[in-house]
PyMOL CGO cylinders between C-alpha atoms (Angstrom):
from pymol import cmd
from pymol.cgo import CYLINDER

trace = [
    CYLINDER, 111.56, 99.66, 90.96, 110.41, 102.41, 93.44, 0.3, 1, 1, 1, 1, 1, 1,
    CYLINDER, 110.41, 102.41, 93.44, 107.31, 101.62, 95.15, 0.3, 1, 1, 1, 1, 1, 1,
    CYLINDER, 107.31, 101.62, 95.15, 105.26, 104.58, 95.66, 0.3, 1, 1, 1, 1, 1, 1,
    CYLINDER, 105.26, 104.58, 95.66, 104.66, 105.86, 98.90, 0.3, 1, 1, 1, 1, 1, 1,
    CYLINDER, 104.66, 105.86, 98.90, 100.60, 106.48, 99.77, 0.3, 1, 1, 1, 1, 1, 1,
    CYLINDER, 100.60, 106.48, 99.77, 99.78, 108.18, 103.11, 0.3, 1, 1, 1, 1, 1, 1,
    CYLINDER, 99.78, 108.18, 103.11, 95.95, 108.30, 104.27, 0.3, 1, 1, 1, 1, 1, 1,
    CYLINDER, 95.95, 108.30, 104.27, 95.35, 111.04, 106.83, 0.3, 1, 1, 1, 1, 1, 1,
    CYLINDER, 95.35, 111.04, 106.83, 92.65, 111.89, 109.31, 0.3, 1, 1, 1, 1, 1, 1,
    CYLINDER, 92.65, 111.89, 109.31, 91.75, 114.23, 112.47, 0.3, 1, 1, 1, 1, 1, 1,
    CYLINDER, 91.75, 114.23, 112.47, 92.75, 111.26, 115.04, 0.3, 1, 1, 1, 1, 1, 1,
    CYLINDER, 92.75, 111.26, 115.04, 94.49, 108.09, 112.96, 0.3, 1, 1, 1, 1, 1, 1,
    CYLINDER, 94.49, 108.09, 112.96, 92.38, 106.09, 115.05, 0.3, 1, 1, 1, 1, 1, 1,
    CYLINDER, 92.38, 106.09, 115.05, 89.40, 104.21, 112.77, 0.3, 1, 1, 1, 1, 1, 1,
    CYLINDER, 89.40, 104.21, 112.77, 89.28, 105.87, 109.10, 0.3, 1, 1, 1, 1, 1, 1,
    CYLINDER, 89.28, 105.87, 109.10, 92.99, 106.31, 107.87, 0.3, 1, 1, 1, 1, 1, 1,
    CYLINDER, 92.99, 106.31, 107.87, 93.96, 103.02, 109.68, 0.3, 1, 1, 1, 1, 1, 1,
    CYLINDER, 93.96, 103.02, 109.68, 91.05, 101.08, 108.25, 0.3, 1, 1, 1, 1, 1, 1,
    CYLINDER, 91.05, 101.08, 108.25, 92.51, 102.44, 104.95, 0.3, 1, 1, 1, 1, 1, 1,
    CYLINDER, 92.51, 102.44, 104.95, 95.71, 101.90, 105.46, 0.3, 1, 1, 1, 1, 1, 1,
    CYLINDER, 95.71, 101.90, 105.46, 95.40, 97.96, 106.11, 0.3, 1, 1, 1, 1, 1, 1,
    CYLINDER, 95.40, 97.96, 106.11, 92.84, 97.71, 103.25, 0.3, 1, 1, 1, 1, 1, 1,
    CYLINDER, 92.84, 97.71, 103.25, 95.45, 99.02, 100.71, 0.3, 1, 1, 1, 1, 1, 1,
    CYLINDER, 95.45, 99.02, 100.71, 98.08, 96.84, 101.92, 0.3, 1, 1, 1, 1, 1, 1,
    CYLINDER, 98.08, 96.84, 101.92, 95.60, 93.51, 101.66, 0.3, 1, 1, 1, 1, 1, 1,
    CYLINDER, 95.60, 93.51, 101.66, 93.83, 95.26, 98.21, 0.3, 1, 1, 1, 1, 1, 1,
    CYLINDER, 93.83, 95.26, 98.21, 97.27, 96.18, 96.03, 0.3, 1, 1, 1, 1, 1, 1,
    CYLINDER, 97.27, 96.18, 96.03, 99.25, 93.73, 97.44, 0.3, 1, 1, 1, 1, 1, 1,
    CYLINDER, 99.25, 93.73, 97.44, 103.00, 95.02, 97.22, 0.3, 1, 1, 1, 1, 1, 1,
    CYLINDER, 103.00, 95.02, 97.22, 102.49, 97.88, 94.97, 0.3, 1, 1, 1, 1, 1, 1,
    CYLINDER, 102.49, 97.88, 94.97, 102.34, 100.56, 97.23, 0.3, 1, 1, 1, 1, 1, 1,
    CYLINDER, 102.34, 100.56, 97.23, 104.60, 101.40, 100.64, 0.3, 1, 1, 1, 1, 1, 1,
    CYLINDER, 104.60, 101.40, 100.64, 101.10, 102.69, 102.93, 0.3, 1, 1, 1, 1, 1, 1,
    CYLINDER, 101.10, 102.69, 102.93, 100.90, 104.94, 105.91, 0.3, 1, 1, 1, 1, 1, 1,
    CYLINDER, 100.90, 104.94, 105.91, 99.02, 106.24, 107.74, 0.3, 1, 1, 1, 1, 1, 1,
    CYLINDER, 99.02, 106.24, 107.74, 98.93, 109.35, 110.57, 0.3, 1, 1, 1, 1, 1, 1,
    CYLINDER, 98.93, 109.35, 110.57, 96.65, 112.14, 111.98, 0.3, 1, 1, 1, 1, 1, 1,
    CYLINDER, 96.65, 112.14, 111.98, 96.77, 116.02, 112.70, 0.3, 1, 1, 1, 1, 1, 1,
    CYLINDER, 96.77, 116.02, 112.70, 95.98, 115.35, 116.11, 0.3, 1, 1, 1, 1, 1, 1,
    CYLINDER, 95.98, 115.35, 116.11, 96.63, 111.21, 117.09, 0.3, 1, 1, 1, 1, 1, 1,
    CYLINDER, 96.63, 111.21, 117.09, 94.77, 110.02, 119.61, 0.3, 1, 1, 1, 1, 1, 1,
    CYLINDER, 94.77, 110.02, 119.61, 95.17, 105.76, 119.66, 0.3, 1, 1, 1, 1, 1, 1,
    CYLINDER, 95.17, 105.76, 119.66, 93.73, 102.89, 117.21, 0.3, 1, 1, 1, 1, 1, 1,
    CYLINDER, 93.73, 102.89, 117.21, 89.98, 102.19, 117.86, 0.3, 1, 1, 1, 1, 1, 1,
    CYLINDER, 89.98, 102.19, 117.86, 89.56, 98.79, 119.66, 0.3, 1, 1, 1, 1, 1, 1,
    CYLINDER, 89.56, 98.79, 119.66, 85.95, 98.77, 116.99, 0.3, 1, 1, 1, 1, 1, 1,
    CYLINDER, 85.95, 98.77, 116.99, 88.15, 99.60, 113.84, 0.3, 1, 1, 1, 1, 1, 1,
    CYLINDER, 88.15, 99.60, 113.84, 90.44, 96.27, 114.79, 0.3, 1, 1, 1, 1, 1, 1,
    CYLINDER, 90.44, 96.27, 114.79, 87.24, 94.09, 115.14, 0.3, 1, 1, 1, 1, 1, 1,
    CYLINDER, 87.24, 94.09, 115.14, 85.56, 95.11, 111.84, 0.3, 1, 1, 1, 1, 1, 1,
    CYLINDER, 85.56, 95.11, 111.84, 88.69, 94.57, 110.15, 0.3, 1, 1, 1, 1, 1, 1,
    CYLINDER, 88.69, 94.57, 110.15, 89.15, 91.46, 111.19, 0.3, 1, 1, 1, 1, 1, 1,
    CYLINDER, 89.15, 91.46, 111.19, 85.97, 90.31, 110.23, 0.3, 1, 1, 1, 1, 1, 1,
    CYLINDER, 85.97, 90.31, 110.23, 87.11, 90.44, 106.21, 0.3, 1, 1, 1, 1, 1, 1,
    CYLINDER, 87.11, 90.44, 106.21, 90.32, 88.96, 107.47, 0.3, 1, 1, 1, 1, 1, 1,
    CYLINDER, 90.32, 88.96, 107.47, 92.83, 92.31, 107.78, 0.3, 1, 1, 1, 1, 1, 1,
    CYLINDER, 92.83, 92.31, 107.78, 94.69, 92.31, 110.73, 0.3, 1, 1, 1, 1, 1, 1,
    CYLINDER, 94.69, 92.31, 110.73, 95.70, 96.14, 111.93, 0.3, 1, 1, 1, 1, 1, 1,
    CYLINDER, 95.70, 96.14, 111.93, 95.98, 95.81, 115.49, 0.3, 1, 1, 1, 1, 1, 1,
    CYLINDER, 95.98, 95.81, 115.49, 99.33, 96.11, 115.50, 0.3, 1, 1, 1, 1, 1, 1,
    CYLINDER, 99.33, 96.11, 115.50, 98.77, 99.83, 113.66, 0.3, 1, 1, 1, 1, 1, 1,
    CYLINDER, 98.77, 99.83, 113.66, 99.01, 102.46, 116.20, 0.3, 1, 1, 1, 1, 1, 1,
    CYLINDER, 99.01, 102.46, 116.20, 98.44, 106.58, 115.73, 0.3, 1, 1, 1, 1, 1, 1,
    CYLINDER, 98.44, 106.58, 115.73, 101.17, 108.45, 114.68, 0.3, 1, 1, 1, 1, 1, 1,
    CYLINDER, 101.17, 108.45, 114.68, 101.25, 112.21, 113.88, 0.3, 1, 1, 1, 1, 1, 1,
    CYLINDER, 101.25, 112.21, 113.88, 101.77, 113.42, 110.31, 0.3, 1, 1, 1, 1, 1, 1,
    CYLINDER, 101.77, 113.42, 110.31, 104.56, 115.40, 110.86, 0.3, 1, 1, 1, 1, 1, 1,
    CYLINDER, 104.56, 115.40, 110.86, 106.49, 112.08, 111.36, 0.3, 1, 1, 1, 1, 1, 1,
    CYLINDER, 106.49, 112.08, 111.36, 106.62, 111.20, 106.85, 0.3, 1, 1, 1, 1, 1, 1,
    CYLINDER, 106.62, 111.20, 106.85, 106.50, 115.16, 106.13, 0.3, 1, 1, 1, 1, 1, 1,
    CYLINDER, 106.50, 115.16, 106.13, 110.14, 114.45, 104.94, 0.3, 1, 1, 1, 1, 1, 1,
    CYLINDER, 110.14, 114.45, 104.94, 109.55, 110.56, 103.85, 0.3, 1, 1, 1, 1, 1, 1,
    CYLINDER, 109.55, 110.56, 103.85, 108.78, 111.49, 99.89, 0.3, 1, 1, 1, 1, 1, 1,
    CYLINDER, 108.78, 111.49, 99.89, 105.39, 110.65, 100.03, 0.3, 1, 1, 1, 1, 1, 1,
    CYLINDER, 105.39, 110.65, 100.03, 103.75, 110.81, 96.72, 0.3, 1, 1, 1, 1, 1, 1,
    CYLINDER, 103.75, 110.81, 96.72, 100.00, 110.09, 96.87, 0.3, 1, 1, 1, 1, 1, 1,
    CYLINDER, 100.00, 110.09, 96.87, 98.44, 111.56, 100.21, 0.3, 1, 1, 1, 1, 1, 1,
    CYLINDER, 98.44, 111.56, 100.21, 94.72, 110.92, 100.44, 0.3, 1, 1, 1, 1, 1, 1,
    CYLINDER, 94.72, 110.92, 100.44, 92.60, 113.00, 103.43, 0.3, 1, 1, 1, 1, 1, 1,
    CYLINDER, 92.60, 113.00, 103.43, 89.84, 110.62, 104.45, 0.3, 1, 1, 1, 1, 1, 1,
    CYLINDER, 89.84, 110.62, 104.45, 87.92, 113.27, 106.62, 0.3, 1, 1, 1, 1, 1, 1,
    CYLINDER, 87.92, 113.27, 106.62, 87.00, 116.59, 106.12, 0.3, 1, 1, 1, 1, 1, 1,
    CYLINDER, 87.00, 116.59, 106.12, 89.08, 117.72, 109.20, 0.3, 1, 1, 1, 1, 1, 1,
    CYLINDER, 89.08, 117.72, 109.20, 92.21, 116.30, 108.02, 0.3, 1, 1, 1, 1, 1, 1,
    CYLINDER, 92.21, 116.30, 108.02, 91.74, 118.03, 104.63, 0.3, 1, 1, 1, 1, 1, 1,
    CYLINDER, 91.74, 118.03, 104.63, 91.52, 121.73, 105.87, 0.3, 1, 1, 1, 1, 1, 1,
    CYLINDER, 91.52, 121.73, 105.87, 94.59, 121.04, 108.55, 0.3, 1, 1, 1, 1, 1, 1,
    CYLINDER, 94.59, 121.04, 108.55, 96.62, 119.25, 106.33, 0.3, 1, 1, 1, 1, 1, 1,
    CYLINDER, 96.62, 119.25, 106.33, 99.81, 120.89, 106.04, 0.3, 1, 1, 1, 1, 1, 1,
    CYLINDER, 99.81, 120.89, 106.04, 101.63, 120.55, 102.43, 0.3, 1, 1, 1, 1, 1, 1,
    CYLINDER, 101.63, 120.55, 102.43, 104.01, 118.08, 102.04, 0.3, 1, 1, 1, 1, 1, 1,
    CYLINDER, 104.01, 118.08, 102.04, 107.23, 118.59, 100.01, 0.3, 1, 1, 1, 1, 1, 1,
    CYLINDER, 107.23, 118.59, 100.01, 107.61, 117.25, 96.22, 0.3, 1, 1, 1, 1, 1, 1,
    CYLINDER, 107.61, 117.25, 96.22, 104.99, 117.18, 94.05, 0.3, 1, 1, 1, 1, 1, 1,
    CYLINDER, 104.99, 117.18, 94.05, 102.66, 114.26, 95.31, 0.3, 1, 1, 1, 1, 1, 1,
    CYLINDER, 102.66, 114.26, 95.31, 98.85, 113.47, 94.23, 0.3, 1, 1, 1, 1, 1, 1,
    CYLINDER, 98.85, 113.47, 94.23, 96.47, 114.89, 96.40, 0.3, 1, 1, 1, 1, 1, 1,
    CYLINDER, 96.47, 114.89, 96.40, 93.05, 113.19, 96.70, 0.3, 1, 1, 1, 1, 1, 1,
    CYLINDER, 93.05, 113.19, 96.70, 90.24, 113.68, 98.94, 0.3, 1, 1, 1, 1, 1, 1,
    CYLINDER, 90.24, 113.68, 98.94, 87.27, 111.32, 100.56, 0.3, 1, 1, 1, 1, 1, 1,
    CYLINDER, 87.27, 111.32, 100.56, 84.85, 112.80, 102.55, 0.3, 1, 1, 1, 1, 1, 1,
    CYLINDER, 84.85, 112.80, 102.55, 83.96, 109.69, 104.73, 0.3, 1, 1, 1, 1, 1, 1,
    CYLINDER, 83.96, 109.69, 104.73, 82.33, 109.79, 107.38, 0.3, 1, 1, 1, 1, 1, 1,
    CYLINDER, 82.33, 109.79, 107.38, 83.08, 109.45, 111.17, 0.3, 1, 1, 1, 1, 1, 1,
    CYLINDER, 83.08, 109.45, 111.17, 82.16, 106.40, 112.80, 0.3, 1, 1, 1, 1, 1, 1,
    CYLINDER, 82.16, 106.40, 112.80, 83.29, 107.28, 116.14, 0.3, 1, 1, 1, 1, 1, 1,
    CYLINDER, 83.29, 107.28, 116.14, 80.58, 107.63, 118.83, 0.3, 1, 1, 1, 1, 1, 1,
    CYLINDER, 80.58, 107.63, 118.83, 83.02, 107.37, 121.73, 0.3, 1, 1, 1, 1, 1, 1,
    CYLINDER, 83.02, 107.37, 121.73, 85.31, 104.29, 122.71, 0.3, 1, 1, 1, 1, 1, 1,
    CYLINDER, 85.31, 104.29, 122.71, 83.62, 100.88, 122.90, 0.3, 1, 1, 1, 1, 1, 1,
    CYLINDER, 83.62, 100.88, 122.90, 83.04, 98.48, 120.63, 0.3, 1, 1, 1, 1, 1, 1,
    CYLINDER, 83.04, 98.48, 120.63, 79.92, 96.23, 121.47, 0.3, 1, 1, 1, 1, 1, 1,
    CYLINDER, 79.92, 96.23, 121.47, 77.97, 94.28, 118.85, 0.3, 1, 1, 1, 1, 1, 1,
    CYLINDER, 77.97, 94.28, 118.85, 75.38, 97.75, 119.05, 0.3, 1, 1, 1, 1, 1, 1,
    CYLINDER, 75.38, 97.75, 119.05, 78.77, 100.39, 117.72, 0.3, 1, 1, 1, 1, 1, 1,
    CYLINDER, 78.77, 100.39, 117.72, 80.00, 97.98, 114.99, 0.3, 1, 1, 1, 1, 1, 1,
    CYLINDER, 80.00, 97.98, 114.99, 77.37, 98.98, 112.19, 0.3, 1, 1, 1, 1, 1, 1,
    CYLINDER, 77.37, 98.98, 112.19, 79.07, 102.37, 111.29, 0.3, 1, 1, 1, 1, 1, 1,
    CYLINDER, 79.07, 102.37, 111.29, 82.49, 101.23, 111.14, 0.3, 1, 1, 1, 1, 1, 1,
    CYLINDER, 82.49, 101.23, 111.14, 81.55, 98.58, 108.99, 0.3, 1, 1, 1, 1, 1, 1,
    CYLINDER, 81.55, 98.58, 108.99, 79.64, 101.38, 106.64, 0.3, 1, 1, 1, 1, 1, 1,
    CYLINDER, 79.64, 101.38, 106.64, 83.28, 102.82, 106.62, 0.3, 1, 1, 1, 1, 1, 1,
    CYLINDER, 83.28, 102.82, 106.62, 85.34, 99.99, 106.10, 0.3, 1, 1, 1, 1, 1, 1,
    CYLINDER, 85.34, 99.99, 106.10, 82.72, 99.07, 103.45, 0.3, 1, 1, 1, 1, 1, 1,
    CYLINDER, 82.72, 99.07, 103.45, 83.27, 102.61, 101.82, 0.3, 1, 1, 1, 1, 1, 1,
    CYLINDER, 83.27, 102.61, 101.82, 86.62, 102.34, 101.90, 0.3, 1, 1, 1, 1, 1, 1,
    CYLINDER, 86.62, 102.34, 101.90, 86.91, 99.50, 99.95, 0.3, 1, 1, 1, 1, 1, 1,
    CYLINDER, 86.91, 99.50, 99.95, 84.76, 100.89, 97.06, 0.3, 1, 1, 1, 1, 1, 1,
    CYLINDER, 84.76, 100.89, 97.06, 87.36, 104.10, 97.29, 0.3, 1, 1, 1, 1, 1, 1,
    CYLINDER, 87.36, 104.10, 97.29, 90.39, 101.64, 97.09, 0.3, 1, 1, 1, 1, 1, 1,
    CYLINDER, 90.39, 101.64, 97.09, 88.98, 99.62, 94.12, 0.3, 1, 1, 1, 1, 1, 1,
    CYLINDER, 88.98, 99.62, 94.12, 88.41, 102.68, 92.42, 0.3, 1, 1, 1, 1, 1, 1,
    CYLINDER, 88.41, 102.68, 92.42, 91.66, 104.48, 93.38, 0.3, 1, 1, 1, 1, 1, 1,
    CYLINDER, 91.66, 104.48, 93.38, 93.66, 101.00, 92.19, 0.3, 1, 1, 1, 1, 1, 1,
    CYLINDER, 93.66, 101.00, 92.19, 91.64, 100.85, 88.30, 0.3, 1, 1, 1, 1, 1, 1,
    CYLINDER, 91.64, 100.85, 88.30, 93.49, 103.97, 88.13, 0.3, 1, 1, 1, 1, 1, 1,
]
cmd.load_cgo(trace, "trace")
């Protein structure tokens, strides 16, 4: 059996889509191949590592890719976790599911002391209410 293929995207792939991407690998277990890229990379968020490690997901091997890298890689569910992502978002081919969460940014510049944690925790928390829902589907 094919697995389907589930892409999150984002501006940067750097604290949302990567968040997302290791929660529906730990959530669904093998159900799902998940990816996850940005219309303009920048790097993986030292903060988004820490608060996912705190509910026992490891991403910080996850780095930021570009999303013209699975254009051609037959996704079939791609889900836009930022508002950004969803206007740039260029069409893949096939005839994939299309969702959209408007979460929002917890990025407030590049460190990760106790003090920055809070809002990436807000996300991570969000995105595991999204994921439950998405996987009752």
């Amino acid at each position: 059996m094919n697995k389907k293929k589930v892409i999150f995207i984002c501006t940067g792939n750097a604290c949302r889509s990567q968040m997302a991407e290791g929660l529906l690998r730990e959530m669904a277990g093998n159900l799902f191949e998940v990816f996850s890229a940005g219309s303009h990379p920048s790097r993986l968020h030292p903060a988004s590592v820490i608060v996912m490690n705190e509910i026992g997901v490891d991403i910080s091997h996850h780095f930021s890719e570009s999303i013209d890298r699975y254009i051609d890689s037959g996704i079939d569910i791609v889900i836009t976790v930022c508002d950004n992502a969803k206007n740039y978002c260029p069409t893949f081919p096939g005839n994939q599911e299309q969702l959209h969460w408007s979460i929002e940014d917890p990025y407030h510049g590049w460190t990760s002391n106790n003090e920055d944690l809070p809002p990436y925790r807000d996300t991570r928390d969000e995105l595991i209410k999204r994921i439950t829902t998405f996987l009752k589907k």
